[in-house]
PDB file of N, CA, C and O in Angstrom:
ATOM      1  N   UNK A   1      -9.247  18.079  -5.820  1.00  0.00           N
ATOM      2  CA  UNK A   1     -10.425  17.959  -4.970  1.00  0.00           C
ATOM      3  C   UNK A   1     -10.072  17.082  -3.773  1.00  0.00           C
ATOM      4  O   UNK A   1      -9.397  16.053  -3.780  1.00  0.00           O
ATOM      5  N   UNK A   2     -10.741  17.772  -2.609  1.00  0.00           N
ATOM      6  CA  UNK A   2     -10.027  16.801  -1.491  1.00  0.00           C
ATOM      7  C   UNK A   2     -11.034  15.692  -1.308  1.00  0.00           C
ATOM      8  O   UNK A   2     -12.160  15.775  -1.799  1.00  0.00           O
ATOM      9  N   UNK A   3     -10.490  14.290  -0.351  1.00  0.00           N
ATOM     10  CA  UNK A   3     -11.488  13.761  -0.101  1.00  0.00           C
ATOM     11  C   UNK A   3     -11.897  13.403   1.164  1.00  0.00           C
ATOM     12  O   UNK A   3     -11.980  12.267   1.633  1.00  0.00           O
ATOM     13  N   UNK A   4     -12.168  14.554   1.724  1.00  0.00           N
ATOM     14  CA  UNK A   4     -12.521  14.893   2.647  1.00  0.00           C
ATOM     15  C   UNK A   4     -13.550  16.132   2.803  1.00  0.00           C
ATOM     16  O   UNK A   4     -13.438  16.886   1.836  1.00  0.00           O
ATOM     17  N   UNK A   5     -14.050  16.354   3.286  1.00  0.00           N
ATOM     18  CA  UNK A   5     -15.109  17.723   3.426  1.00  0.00           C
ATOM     19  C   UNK A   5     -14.499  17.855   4.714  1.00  0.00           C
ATOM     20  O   UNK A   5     -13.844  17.056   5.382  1.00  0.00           O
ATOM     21  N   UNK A   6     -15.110  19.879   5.064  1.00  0.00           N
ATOM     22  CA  UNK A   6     -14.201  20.313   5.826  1.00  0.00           C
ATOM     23  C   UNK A   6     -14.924  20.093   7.417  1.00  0.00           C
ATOM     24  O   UNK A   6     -14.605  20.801   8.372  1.00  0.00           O
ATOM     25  N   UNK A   7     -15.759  19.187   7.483  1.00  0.00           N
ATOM     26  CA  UNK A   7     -15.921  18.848   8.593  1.00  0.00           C
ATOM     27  C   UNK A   7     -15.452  17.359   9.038  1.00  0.00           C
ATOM     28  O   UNK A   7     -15.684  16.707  10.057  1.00  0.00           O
ATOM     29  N   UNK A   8     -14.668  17.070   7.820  1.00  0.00           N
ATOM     30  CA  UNK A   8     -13.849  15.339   8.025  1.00  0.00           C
ATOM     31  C   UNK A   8     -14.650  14.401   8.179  1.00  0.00           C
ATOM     32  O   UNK A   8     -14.597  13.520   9.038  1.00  0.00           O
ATOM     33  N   UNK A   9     -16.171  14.689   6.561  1.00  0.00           N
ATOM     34  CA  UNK A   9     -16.685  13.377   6.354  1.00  0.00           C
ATOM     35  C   UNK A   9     -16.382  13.155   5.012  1.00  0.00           C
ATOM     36  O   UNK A   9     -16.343  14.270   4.491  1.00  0.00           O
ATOM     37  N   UNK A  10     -16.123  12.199   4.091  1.00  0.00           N
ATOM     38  CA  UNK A  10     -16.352  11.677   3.149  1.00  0.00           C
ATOM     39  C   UNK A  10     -16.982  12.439   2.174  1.00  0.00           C
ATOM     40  O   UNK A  10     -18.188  12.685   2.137  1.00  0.00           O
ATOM     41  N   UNK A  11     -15.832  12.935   1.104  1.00  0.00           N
ATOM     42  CA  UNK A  11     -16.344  14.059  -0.007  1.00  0.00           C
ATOM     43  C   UNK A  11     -17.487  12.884  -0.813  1.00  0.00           C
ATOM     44  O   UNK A  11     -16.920  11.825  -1.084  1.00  0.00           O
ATOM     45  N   UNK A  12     -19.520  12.960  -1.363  1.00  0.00           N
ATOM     46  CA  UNK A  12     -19.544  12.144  -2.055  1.00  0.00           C
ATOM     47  C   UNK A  12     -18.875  12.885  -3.454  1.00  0.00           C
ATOM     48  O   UNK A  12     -18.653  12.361  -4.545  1.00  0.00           O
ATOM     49  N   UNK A  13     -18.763  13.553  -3.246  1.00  0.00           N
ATOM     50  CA  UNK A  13     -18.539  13.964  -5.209  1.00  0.00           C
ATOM     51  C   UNK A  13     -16.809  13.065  -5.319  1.00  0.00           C
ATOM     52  O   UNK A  13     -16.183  13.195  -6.371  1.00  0.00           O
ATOM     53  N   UNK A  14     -16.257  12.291  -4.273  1.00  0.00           N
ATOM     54  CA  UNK A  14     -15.241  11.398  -4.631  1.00  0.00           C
ATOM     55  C   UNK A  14     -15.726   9.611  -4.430  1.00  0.00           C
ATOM     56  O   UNK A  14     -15.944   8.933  -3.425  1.00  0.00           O
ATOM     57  N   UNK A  15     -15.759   9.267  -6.077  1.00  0.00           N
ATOM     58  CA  UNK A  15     -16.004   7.361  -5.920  1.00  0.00           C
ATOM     59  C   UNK A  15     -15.427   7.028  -4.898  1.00  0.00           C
ATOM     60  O   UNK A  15     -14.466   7.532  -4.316  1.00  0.00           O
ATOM     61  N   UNK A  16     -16.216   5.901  -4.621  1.00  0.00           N
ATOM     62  CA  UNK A  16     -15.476   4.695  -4.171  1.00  0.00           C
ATOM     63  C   UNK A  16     -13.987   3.880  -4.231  1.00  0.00           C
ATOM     64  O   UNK A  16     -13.214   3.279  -3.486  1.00  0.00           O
ATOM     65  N   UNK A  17     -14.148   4.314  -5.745  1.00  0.00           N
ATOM     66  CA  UNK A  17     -12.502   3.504  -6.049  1.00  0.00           C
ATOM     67  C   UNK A  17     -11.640   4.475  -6.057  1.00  0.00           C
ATOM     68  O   UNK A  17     -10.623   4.341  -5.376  1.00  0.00           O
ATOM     69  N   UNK A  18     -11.908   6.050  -7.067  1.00  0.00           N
ATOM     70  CA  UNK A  18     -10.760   6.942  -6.458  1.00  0.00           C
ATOM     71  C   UNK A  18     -10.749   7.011  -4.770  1.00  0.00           C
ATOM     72  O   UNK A  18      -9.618   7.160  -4.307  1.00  0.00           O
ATOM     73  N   UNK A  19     -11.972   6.913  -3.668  1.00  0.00           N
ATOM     74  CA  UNK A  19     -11.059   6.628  -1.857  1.00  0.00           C
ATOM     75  C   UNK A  19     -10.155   5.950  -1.928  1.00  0.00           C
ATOM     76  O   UNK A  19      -9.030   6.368  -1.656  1.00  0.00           O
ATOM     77  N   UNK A  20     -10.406   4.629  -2.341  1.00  0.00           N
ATOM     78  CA  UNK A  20      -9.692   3.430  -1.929  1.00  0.00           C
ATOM     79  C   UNK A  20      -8.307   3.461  -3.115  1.00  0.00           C
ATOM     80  O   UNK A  20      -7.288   2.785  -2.972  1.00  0.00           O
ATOM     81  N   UNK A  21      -8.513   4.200  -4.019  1.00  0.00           N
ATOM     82  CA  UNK A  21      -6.942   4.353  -5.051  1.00  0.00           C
ATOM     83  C   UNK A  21      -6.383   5.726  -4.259  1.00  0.00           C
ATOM     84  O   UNK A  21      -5.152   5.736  -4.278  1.00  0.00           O
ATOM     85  N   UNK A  22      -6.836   6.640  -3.715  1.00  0.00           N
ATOM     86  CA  UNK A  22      -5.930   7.761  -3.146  1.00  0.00           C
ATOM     87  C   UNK A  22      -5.250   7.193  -1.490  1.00  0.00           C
ATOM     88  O   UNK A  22      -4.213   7.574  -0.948  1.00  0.00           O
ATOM     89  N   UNK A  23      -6.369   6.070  -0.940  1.00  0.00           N
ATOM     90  CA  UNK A  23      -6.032   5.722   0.147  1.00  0.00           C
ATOM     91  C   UNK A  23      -4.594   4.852   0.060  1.00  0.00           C
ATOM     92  O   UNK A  23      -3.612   4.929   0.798  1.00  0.00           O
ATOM     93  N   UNK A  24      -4.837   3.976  -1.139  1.00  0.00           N
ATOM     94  CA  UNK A  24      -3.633   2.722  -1.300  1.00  0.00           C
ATOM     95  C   UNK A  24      -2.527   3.549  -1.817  1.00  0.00           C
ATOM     96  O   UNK A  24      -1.512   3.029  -1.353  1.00  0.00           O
ATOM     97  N   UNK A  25      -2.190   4.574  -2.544  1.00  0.00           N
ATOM     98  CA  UNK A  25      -1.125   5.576  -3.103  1.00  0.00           C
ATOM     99  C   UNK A  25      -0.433   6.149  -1.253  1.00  0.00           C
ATOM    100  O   UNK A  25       0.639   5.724  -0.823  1.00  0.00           O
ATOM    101  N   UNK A  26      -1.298   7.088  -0.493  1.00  0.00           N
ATOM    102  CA  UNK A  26      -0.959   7.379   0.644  1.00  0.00           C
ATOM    103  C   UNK A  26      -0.553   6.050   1.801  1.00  0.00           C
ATOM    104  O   UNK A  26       0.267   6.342   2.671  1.00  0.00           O
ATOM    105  N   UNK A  27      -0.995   4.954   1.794  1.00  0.00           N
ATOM    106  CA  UNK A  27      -0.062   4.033   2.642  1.00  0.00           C
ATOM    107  C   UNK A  27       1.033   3.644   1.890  1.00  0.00           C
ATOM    108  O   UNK A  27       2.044   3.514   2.579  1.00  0.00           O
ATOM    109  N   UNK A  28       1.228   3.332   0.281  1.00  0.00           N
ATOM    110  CA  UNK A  28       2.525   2.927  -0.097  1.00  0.00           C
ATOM    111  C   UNK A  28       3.432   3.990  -0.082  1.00  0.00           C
ATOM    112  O   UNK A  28       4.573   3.668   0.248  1.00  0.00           O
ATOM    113  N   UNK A  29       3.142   5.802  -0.490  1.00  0.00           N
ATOM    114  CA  UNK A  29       4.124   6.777  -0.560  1.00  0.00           C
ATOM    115  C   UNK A  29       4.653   6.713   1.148  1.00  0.00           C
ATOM    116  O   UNK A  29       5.849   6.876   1.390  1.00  0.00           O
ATOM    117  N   UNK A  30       3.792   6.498   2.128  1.00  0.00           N
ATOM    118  CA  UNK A  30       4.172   6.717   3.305  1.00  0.00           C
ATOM    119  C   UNK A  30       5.567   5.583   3.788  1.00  0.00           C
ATOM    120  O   UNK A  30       6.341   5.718   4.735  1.00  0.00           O
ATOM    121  N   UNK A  31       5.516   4.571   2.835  1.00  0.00           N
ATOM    122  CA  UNK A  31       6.556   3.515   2.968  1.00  0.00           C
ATOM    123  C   UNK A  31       8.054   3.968   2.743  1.00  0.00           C
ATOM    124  O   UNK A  31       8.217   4.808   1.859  1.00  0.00           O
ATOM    125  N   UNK A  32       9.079   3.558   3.373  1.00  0.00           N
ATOM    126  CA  UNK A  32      10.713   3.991   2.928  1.00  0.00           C
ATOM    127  C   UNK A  32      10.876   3.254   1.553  1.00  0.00           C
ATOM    128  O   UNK A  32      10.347   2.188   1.240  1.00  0.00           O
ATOM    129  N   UNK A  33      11.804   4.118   0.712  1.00  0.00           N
ATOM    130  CA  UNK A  33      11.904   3.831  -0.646  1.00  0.00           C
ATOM    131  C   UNK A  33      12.347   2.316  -0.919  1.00  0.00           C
ATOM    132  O   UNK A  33      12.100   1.738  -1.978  1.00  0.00           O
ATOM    133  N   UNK A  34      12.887   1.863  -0.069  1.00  0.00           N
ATOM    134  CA  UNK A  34      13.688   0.578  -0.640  1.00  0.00           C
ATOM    135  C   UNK A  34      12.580  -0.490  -0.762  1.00  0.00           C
ATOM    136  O   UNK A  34      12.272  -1.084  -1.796  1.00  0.00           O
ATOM    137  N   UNK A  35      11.756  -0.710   1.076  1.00  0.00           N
ATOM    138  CA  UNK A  35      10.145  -1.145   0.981  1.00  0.00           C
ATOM    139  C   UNK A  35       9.285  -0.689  -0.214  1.00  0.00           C
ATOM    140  O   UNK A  35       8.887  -1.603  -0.935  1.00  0.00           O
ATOM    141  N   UNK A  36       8.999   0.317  -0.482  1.00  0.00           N
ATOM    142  CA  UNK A  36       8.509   0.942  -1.107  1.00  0.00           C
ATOM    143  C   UNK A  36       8.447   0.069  -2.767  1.00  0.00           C
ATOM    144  O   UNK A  36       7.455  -0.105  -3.474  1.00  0.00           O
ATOM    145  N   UNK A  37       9.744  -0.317  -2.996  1.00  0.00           N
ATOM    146  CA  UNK A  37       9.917  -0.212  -4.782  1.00  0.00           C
ATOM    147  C   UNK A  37      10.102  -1.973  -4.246  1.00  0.00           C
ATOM    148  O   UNK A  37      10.266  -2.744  -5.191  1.00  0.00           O
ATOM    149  N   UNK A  38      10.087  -2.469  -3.163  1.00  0.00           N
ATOM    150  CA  UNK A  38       9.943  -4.327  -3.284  1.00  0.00           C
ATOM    151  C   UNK A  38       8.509  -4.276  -3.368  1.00  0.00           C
ATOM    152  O   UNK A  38       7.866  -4.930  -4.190  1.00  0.00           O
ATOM    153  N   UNK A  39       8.171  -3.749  -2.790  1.00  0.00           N
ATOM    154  CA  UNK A  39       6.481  -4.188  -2.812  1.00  0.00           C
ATOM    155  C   UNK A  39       5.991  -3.883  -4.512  1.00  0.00           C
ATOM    156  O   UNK A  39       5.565  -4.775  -5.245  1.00  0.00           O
ATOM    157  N   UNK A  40       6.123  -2.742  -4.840  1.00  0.00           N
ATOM    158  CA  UNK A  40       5.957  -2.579  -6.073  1.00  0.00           C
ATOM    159  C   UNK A  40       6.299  -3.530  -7.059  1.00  0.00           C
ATOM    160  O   UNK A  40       5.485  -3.917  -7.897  1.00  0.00           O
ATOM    161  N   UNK A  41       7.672  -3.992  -6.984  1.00  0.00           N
ATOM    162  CA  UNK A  41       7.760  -4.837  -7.634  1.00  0.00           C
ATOM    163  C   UNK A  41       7.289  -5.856  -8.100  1.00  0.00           C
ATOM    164  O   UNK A  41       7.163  -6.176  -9.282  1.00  0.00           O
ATOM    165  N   UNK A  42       6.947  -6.533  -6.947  1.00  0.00           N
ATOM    166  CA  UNK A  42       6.716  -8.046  -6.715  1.00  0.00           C
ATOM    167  C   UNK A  42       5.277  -8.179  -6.725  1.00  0.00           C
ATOM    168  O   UNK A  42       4.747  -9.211  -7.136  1.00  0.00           O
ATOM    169  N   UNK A  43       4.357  -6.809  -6.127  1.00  0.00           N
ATOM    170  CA  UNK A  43       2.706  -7.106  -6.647  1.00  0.00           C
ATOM    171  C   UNK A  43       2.363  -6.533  -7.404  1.00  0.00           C
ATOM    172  O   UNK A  43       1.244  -6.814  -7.833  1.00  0.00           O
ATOM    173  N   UNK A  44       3.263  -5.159  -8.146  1.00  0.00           N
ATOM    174  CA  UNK A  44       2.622  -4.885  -9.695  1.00  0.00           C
ATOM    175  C   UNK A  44       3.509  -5.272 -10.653  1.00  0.00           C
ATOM    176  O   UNK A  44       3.155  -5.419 -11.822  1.00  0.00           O
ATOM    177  N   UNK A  45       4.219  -5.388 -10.416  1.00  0.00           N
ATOM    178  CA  UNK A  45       4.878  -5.961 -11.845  1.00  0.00           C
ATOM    179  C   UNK A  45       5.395  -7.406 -11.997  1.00  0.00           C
ATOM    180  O   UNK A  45       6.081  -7.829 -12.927  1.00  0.00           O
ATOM    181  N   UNK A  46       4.969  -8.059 -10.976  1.00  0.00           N
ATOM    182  CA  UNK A  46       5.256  -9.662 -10.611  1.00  0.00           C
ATOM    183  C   UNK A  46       6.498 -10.157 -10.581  1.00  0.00           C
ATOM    184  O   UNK A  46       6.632 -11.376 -10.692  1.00  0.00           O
ATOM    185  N   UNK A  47       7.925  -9.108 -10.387  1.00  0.00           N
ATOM    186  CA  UNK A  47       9.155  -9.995 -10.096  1.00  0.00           C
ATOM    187  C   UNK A  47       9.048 -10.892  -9.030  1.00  0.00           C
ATOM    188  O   UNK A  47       8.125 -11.105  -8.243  1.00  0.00           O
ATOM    189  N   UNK A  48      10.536 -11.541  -9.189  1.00  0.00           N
ATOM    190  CA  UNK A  48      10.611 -13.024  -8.453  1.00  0.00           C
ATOM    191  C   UNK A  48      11.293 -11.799  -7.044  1.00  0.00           C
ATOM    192  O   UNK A  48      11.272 -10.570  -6.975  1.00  0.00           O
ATOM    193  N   UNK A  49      11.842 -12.876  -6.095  1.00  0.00           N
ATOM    194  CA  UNK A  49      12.358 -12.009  -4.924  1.00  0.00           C
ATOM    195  C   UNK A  49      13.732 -12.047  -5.301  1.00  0.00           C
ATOM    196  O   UNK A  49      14.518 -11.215  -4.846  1.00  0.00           O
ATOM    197  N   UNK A  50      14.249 -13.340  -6.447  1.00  0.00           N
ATOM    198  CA  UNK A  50      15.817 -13.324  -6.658  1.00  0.00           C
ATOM    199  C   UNK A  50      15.954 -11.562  -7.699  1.00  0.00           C
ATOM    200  O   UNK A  50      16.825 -10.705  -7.546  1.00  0.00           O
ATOM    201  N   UNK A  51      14.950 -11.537  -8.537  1.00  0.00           N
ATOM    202  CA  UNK A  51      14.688 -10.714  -9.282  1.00  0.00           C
ATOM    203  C   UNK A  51      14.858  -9.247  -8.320  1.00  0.00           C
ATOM    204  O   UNK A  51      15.694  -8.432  -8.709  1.00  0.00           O
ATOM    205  N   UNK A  52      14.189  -8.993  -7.280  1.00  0.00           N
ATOM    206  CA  UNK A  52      14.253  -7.858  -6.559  1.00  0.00           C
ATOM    207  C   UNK A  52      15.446  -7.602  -6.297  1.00  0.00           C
ATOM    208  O   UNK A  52      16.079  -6.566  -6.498  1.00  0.00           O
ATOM    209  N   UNK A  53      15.874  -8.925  -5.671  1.00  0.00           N
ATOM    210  CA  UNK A  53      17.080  -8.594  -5.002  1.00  0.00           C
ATOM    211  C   UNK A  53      17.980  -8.151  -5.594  1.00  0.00           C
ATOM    212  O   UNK A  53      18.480  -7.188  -5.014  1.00  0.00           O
ATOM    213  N   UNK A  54      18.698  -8.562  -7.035  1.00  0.00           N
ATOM    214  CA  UNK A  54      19.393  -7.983  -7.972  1.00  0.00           C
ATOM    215  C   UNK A  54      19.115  -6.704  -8.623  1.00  0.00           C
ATOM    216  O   UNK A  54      20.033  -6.051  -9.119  1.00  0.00           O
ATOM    217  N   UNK A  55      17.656  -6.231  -8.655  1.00  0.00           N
ATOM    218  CA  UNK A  55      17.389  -4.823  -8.994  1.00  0.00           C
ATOM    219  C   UNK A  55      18.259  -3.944  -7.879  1.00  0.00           C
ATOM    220  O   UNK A  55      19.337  -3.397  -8.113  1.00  0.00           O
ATOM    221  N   UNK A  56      17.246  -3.931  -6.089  1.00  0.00           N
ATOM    222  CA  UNK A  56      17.616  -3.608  -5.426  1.00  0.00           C
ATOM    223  C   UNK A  56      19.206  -3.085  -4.766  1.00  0.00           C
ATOM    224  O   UNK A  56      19.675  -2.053  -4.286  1.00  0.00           O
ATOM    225  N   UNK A  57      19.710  -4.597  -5.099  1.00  0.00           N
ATOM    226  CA  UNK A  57      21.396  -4.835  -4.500  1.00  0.00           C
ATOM    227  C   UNK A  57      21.263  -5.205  -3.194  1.00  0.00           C
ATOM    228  O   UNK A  57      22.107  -4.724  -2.439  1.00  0.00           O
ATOM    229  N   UNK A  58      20.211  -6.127  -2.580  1.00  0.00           N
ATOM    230  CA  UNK A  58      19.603  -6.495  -0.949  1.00  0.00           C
ATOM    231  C   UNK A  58      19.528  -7.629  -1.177  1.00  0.00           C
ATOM    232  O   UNK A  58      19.382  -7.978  -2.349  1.00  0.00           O
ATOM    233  N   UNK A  59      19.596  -8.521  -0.214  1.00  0.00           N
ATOM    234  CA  UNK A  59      19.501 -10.155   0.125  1.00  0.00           C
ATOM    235  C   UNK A  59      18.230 -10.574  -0.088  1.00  0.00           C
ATOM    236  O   UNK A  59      17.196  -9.909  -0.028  1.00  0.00           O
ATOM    237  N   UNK A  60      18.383 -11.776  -0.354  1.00  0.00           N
ATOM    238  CA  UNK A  60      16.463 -12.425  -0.754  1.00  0.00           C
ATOM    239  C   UNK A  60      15.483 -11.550   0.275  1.00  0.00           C
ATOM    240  O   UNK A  60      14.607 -10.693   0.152  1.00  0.00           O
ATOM    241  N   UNK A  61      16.130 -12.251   1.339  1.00  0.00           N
ATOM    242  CA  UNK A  61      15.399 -12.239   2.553  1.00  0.00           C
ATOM    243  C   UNK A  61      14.808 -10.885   2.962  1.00  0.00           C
ATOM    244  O   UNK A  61      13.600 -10.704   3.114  1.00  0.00           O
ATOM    245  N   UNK A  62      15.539 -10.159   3.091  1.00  0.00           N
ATOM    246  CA  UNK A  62      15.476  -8.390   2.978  1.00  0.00           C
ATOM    247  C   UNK A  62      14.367  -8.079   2.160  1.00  0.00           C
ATOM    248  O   UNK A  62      13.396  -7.548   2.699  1.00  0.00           O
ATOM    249  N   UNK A  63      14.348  -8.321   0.952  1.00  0.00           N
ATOM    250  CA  UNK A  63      13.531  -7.890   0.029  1.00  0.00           C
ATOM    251  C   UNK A  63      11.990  -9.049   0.438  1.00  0.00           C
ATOM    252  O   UNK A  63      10.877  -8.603   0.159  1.00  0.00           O
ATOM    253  N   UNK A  64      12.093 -10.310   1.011  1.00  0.00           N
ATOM    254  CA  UNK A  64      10.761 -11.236   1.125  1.00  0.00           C
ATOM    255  C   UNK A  64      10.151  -9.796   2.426  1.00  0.00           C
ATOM    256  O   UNK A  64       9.298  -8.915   2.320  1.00  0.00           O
ATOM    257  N   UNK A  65      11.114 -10.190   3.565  1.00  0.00           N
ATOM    258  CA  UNK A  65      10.737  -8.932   4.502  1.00  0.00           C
ATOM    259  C   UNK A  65       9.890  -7.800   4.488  1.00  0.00           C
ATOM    260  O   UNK A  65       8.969  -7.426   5.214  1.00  0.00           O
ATOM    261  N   UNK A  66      10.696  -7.136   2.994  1.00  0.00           N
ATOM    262  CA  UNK A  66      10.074  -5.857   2.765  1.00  0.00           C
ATOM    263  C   UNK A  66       9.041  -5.861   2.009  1.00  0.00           C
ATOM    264  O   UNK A  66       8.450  -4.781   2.036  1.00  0.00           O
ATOM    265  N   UNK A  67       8.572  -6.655   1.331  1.00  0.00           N
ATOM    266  CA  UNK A  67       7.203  -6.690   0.364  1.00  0.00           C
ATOM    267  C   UNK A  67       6.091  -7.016   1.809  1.00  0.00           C
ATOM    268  O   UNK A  67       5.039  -6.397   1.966  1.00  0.00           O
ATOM    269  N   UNK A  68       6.660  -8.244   2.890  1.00  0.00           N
ATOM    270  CA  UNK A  68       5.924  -8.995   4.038  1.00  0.00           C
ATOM    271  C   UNK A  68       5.292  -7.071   4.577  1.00  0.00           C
ATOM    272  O   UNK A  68       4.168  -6.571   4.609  1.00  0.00           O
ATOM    273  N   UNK A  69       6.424  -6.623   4.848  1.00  0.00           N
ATOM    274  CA  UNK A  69       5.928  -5.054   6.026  1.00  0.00           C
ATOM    275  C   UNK A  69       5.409  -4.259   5.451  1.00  0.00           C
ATOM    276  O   UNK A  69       4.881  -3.303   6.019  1.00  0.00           O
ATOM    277  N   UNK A  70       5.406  -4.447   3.944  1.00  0.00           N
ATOM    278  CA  UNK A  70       4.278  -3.419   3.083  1.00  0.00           C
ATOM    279  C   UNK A  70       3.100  -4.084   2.823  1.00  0.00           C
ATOM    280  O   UNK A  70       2.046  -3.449   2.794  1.00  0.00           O
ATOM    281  N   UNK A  71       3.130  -5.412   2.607  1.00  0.00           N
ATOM    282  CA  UNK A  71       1.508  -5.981   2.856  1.00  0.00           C
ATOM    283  C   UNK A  71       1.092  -5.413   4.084  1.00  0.00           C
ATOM    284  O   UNK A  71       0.529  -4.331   3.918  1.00  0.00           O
ATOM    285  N   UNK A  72       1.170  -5.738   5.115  1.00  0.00           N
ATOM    286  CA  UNK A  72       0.846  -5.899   6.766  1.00  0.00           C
ATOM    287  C   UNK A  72       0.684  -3.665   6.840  1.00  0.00           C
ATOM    288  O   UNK A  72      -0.439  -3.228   7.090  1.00  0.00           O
ATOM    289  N   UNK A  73       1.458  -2.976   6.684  1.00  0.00           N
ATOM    290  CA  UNK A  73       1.173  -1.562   6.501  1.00  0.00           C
ATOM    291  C   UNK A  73       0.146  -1.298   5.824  1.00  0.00           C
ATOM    292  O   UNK A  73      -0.618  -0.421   6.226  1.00  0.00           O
ATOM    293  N   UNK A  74      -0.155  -2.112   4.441  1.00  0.00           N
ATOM    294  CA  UNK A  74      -1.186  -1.258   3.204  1.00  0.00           C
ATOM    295  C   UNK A  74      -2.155  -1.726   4.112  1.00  0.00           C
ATOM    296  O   UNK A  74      -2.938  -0.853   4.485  1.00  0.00           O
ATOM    297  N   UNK A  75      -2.405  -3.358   4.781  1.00  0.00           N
ATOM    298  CA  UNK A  75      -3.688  -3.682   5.545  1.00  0.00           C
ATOM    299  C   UNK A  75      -4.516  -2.733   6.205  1.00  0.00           C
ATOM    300  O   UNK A  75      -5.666  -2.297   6.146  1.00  0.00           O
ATOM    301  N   UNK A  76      -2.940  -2.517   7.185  1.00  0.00           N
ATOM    302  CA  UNK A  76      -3.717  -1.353   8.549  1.00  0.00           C
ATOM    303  C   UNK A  76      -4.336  -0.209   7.923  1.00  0.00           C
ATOM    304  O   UNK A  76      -5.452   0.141   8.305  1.00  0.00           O
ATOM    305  N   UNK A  77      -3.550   0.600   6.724  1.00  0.00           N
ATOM    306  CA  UNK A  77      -4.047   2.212   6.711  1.00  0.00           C
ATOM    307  C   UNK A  77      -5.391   1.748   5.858  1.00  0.00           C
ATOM    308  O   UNK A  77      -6.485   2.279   6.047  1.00  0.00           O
ATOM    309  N   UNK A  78      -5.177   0.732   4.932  1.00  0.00           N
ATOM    310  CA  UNK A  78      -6.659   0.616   4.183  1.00  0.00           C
ATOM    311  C   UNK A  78      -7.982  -0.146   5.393  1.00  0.00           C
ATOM    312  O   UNK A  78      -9.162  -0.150   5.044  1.00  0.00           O
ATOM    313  N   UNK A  79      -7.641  -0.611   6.475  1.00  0.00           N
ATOM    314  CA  UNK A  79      -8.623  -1.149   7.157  1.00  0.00           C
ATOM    315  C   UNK A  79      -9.885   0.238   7.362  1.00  0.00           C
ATOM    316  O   UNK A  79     -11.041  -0.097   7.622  1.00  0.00           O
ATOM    317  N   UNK A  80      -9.633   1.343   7.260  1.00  0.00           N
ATOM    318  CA  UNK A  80     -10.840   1.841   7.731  1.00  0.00           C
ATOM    319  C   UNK A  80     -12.081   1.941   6.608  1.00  0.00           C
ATOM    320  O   UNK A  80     -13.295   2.127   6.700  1.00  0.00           O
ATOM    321  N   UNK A  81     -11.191   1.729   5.550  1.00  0.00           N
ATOM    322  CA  UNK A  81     -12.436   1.523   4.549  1.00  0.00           C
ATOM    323  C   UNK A  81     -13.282   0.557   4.453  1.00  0.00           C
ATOM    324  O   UNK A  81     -13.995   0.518   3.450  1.00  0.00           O
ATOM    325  N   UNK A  82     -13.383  -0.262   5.281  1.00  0.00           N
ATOM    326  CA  UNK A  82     -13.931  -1.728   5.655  1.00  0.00           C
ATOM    327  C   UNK A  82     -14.890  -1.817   5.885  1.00  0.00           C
ATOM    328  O   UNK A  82     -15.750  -2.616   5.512  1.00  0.00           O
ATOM    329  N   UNK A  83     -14.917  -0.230   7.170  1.00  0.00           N
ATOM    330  CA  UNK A  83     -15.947   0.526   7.959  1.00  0.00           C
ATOM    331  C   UNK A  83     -16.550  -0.994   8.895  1.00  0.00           C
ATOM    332  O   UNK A  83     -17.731  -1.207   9.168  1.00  0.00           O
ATOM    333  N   UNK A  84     -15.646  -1.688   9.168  1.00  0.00           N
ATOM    334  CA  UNK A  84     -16.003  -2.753  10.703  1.00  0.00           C
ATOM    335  C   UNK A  84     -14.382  -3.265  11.193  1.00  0.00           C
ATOM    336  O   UNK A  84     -13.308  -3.406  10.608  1.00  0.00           O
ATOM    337  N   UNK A  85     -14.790  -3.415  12.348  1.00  0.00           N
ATOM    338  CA  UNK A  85     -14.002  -4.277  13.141  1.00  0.00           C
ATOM    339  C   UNK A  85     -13.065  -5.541  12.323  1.00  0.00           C
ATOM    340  O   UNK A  85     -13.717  -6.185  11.500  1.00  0.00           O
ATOM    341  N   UNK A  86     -11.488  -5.959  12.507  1.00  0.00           N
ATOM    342  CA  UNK A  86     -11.307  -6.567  11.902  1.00  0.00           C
ATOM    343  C   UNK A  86     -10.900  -7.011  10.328  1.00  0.00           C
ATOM    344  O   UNK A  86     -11.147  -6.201   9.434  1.00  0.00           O
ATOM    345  N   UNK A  87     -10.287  -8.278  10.000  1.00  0.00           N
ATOM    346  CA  UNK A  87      -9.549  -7.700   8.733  1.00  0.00           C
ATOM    347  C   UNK A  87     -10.699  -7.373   7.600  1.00  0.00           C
ATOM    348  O   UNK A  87     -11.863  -7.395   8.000  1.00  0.00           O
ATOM    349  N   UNK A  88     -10.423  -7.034   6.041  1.00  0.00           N
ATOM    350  CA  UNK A  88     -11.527  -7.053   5.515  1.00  0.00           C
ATOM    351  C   UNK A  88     -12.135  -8.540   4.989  1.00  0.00           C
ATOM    352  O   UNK A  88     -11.550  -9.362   5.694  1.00  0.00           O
ATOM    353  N   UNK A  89     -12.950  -9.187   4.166  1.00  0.00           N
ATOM    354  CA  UNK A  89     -12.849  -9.906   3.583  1.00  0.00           C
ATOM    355  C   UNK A  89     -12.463 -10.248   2.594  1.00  0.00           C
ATOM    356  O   UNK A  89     -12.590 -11.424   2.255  1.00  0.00           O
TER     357      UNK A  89
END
C-alpha cells in the first residue's frame, strides 16, 4: 500500500508511525553502505565508535563522521513530518 494517494496527499488508511517508520527506512536506505551500517550501529545496537571501527576496518574518526552525516541526513528527509518551519522538537 502506498503512502501516498495518487494526487500526492497522505494515504489516511497509513498510521502515523508506519509514515514516520517508512519515512526513517527511506532516508537511512538512501545513505552509502559504509554510513549506512555506522549509524546503525551505534543508534540501534549501541556500539562504541572503537567498536565500529573494528567491525567496519575505518578510523574512529571516519566512523564518529559517519554516524554525525546520518544524524544531520535522517533530520532533513524526516523534517517534513514536523509539518512547520524548523527543527522538530
Amino acid at each position: 500500500m502506498s503512502s501516498t494517494k495518487d494526487d500526492g496527499m497522505p494515504n489516511p488508511a497509513i498510521s502515523a508511525g508506519d509514515r514516520i517508520w517508512l519515512a526513517f527506512l527511506t532516508a537511512v536506505a538512501a545513505l552509502p553502505p559504509e554510513v549506512r551500517a555506522a549509524f546503525l550501529l551505534h543508534e540501534a545496537f549501541e556500539a562504541s565508535y572503537d567498536e565500529i571501527a573494528c567491525v567496519l576496518g575505518l578510523p574512529v574518526e571516519t566512523c564518529r563522521d559517519h554516524v554525525a552525516r546520518a544524524r544531520a541526513h535522517a533530520a532533513t528527509r524526516m523534517q517534513p513530518l514536523c509539518g512547520r518551519a524548523g527543527p522538530c522538537p
